[in-house]
OpenMM code with the backbone's topology and positions (N, CA, C; nanometers):
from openmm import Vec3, app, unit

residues = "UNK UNK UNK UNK UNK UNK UNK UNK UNK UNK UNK UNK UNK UNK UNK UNK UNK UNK UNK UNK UNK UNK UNK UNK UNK UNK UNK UNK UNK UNK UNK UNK UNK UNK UNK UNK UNK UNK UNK UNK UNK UNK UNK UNK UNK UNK UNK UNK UNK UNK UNK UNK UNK UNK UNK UNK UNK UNK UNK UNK UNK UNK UNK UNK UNK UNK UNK UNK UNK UNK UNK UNK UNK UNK UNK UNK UNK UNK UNK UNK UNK UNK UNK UNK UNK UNK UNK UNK UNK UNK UNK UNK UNK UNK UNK UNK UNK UNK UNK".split()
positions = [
    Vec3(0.2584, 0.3261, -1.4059),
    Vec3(0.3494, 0.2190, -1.4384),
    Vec3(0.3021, 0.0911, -1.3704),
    Vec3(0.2222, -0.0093, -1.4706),
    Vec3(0.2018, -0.1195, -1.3762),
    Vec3(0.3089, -0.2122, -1.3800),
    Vec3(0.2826, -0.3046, -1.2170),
    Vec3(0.4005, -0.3488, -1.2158),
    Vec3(0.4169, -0.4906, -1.2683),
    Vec3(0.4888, -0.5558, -1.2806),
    Vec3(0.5168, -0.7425, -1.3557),
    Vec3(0.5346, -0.8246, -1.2306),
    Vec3(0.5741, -0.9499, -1.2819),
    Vec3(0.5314, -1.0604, -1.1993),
    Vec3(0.6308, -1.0369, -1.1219),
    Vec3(0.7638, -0.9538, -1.1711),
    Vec3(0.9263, -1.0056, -1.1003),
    Vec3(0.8901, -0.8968, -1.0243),
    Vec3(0.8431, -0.7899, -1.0346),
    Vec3(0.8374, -0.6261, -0.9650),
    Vec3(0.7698, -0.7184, -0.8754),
    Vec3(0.6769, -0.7337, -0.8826),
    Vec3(0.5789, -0.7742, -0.7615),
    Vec3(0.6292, -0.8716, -0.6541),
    Vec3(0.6699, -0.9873, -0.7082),
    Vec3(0.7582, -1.0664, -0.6431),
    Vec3(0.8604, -0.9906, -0.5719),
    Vec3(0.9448, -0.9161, -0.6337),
    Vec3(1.0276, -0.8493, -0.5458),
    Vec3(1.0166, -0.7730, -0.3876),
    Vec3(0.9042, -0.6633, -0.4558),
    Vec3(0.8497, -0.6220, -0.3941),
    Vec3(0.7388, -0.6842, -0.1891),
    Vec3(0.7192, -0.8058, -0.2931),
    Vec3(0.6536, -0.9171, -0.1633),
    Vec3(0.7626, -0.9189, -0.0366),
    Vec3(0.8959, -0.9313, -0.1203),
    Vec3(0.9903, -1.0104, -0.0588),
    Vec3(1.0589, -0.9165, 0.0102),
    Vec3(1.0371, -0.7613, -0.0119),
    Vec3(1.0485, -0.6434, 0.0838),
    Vec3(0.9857, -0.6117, 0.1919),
    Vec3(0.8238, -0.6535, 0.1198),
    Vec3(0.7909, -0.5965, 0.2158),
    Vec3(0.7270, -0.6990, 0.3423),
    Vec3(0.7780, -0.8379, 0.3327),
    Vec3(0.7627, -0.9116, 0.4519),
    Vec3(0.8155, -0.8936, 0.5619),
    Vec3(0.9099, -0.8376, 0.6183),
    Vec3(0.9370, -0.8125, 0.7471),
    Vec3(0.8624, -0.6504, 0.7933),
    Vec3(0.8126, -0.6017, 0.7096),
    Vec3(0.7411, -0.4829, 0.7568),
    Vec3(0.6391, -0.5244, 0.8252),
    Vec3(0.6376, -0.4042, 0.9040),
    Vec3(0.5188, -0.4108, 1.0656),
    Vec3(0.3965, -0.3060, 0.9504),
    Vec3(0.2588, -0.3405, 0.9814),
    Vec3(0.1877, -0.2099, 0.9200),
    Vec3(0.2111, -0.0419, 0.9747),
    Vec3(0.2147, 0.0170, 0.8841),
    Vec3(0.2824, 0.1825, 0.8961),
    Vec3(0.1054, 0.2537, 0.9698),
    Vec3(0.0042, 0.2362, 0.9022),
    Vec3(-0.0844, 0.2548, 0.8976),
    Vec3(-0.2136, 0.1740, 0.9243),
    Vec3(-0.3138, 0.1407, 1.0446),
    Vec3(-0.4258, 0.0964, 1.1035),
    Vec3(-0.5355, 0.1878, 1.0505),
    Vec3(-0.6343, 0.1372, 0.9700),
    Vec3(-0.7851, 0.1802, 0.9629),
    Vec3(-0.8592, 0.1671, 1.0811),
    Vec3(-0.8937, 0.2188, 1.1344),
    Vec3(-0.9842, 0.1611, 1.2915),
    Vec3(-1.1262, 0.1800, 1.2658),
    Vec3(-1.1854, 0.2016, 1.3832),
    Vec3(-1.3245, 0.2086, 1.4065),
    Vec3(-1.3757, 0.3435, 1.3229),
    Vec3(-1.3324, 0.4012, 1.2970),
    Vec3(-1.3885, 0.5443, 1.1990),
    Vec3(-1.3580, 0.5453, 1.1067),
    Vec3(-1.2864, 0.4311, 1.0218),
    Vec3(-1.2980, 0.3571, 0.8697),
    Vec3(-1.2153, 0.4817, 0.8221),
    Vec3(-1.2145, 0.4998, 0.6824),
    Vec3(-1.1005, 0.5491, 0.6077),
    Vec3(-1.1490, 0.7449, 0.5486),
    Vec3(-1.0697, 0.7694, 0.6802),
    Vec3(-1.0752, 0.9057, 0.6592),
    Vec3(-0.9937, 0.9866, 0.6017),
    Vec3(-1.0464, 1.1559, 0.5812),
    Vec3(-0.9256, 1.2023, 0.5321),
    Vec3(-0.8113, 1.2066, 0.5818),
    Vec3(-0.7868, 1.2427, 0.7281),
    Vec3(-0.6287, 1.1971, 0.8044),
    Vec3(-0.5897, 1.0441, 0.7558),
    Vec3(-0.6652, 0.9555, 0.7590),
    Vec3(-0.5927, 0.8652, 0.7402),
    Vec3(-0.5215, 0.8461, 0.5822),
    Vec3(-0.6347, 0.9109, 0.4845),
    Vec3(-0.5658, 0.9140, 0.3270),
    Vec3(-0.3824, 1.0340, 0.3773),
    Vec3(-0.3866, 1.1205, 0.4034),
    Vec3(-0.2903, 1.2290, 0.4343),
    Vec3(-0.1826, 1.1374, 0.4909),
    Vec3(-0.1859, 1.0543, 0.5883),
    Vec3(-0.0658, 0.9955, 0.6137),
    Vec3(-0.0239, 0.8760, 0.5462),
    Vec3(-0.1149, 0.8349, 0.4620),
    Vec3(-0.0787, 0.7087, 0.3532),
    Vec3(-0.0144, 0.7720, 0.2581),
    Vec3(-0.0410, 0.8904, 0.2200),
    Vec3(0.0477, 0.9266, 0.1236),
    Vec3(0.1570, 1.0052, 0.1950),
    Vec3(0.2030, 1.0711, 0.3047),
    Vec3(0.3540, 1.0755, 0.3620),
    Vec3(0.4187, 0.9524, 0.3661),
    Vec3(0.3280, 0.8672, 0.4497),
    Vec3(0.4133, 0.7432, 0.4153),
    Vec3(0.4828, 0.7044, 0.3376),
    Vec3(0.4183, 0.7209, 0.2156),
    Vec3(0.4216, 0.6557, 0.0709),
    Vec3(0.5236, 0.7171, 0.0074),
    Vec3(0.5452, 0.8955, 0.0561),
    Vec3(0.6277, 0.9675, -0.0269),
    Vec3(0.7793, 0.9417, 0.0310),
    Vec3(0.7754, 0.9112, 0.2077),
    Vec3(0.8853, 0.8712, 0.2422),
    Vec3(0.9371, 0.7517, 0.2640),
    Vec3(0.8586, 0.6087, 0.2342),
    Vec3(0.9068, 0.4856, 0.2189),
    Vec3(0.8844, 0.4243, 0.0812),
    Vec3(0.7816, 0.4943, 0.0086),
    Vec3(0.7597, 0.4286, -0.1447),
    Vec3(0.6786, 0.2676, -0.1090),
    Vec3(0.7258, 0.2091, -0.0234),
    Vec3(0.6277, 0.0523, 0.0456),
    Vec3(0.5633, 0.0336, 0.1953),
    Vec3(0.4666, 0.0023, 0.1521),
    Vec3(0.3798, 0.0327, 0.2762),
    Vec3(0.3162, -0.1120, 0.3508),
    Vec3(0.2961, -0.0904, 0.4835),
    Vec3(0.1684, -0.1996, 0.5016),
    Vec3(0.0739, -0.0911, 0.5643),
    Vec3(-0.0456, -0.1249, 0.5445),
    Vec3(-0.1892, -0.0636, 0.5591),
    Vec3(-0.2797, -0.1823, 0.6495),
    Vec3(-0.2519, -0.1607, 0.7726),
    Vec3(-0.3795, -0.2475, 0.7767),
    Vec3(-0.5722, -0.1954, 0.8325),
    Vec3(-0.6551, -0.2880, 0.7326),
    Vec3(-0.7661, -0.2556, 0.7572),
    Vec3(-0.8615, -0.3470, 0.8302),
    Vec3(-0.8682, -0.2720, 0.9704),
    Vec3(-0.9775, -0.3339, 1.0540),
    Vec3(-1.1430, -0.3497, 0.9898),
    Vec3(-1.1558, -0.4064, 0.8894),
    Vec3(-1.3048, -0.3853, 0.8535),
    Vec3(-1.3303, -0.5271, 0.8569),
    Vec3(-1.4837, -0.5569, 0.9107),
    Vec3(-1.4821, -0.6952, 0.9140),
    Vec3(-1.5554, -0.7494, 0.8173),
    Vec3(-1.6506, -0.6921, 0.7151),
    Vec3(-1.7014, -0.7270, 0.5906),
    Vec3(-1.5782, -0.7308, 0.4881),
    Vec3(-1.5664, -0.8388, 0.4072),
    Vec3(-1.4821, -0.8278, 0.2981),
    Vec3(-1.5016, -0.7329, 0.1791),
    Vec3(-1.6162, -0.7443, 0.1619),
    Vec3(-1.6486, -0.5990, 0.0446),
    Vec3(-1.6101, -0.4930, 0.1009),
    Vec3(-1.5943, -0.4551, 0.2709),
    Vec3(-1.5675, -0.2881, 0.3055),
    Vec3(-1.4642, -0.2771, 0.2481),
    Vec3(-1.4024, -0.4010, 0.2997),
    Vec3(-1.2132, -0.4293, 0.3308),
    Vec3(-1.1659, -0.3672, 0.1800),
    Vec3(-1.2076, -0.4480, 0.0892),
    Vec3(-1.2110, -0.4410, -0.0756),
    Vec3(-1.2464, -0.3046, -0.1020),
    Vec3(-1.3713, -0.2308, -0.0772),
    Vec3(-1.3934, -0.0657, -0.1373),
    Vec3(-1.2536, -0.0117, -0.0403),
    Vec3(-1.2270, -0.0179, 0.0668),
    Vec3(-1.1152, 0.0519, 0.1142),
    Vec3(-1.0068, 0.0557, 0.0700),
    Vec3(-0.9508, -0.0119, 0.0133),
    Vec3(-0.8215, -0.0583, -0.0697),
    Vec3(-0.8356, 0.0019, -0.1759),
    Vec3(-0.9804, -0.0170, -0.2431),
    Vec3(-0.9145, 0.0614, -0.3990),
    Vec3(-0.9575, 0.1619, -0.4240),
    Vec3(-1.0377, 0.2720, -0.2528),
    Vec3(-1.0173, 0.4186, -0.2379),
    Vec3(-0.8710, 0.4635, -0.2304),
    Vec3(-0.8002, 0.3828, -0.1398),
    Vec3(-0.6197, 0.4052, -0.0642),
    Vec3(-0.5929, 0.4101, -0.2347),
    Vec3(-0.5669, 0.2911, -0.3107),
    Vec3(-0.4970, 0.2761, -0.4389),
    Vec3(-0.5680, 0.4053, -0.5907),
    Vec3(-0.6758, 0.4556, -0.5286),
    Vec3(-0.7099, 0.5934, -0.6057),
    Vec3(-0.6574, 0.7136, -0.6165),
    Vec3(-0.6959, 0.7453, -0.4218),
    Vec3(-0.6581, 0.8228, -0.3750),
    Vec3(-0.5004, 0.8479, -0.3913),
    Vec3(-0.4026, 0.7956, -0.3512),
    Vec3(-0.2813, 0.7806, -0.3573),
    Vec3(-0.1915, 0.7502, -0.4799),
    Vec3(-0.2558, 0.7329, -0.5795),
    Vec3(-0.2020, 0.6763, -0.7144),
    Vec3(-0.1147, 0.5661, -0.6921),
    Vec3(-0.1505, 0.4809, -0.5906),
    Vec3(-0.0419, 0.3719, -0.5442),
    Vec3(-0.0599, 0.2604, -0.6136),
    Vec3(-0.0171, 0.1898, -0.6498),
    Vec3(-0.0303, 0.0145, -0.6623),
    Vec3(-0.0248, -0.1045, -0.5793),
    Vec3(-0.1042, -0.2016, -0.5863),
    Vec3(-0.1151, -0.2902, -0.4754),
    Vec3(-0.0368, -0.4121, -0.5181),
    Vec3(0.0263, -0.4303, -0.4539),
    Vec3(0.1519, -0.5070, -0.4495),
    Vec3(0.1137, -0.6864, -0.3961),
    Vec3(0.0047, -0.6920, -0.2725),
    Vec3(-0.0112, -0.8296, -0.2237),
    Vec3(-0.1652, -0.7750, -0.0860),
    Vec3(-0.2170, -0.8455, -0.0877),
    Vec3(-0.3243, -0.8297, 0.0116),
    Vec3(-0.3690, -0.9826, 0.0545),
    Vec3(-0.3440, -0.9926, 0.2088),
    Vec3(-0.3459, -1.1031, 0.2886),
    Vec3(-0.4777, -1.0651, 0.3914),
    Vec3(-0.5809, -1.1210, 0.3949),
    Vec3(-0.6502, -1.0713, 0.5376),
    Vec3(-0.6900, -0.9288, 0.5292),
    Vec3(-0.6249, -0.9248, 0.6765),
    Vec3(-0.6467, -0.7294, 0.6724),
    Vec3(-0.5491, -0.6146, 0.6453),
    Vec3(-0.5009, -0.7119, 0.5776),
    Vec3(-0.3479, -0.6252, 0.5551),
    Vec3(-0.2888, -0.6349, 0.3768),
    Vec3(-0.3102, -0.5019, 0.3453),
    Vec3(-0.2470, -0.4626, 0.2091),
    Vec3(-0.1134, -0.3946, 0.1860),
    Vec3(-0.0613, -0.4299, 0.0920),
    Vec3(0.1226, -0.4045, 0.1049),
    Vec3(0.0923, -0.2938, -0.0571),
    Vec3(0.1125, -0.1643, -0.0179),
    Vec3(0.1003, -0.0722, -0.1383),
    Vec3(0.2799, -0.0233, -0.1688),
    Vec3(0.2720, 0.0054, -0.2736),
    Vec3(0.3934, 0.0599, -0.3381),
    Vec3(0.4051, 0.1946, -0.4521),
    Vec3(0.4441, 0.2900, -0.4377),
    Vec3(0.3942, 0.4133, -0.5486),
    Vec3(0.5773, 0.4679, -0.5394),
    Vec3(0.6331, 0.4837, -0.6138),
    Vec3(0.7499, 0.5003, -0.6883),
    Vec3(0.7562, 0.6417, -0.6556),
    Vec3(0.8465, 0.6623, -0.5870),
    Vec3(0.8682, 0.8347, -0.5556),
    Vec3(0.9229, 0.9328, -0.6902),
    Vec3(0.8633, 1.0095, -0.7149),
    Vec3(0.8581, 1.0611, -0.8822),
    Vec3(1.0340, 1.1303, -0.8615),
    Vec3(1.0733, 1.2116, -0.8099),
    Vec3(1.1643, 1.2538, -0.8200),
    Vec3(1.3436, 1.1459, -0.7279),
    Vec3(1.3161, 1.1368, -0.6403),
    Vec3(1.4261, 0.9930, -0.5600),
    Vec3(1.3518, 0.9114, -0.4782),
    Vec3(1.3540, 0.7843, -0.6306),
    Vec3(1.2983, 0.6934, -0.6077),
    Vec3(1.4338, 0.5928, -0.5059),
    Vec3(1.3846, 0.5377, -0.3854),
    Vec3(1.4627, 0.4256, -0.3233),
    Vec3(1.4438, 0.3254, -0.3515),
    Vec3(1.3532, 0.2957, -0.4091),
    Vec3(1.3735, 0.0746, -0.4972),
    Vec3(1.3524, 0.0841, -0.6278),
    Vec3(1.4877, -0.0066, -0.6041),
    Vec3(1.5283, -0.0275, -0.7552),
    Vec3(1.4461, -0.1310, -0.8089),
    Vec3(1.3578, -0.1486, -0.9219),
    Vec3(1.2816, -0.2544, -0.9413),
    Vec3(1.3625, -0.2960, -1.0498),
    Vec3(1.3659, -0.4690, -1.0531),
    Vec3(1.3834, -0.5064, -1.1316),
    Vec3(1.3080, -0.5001, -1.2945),
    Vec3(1.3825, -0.5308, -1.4331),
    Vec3(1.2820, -0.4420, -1.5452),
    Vec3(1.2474, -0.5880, -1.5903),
    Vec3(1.2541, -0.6833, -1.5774),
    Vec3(1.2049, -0.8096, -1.6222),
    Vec3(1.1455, -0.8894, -1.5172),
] * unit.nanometer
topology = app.Topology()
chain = topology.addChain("A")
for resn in residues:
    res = topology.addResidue(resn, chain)
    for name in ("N", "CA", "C"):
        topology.addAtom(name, app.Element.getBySymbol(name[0]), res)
């Protein structure tokens, strides 16, 4: 389900007071770290991720392993920090707007 301009917008506007749930560090994007992006994901549905990589292309392949791996969608990416969102299939907690 991709999302629209208002989903996304919405979504921004959630997830600005969030602290990141999840740090990439010095051993870049492992399998523990995929495993708790998606608990995360299954128990908040919105995330912040942040990735310590200091090349922008890493930063970039890392994000759209997380958004593979996870079947998530990327919602806003500032710096080192990406705001993902994946809709909990059975009780979903945000209500997105449909327009």
């Amino acid at each position: 389900m991709p999302l629209n301009n208002h989903q996304r917008r919405q979504l921004k506007g959630m997830a600005h007071p969030l602290k990141p749930f999840i740090i990439v560090g010095q051993k870049g994007l492992t399998q523990g770290v995929l495993d708790e992006i998606d608990v995360a994901l299954d128990t908040h549905e919105l995330i912040k991720v942040r990735i310590n990589a200091g090349d922008r292309t890493q930063r970039r392949d890392m994000i759209e392993t997380i958004l593979r791996n996870s079947g998530s969608e990327e919602v806003q990416s500032i710096g080192h920090v990406v705001v993902i969102y994946l809709r909990h299939p059975k009780k979903p907690k945000i209500r997105l707007v449909k327009s």
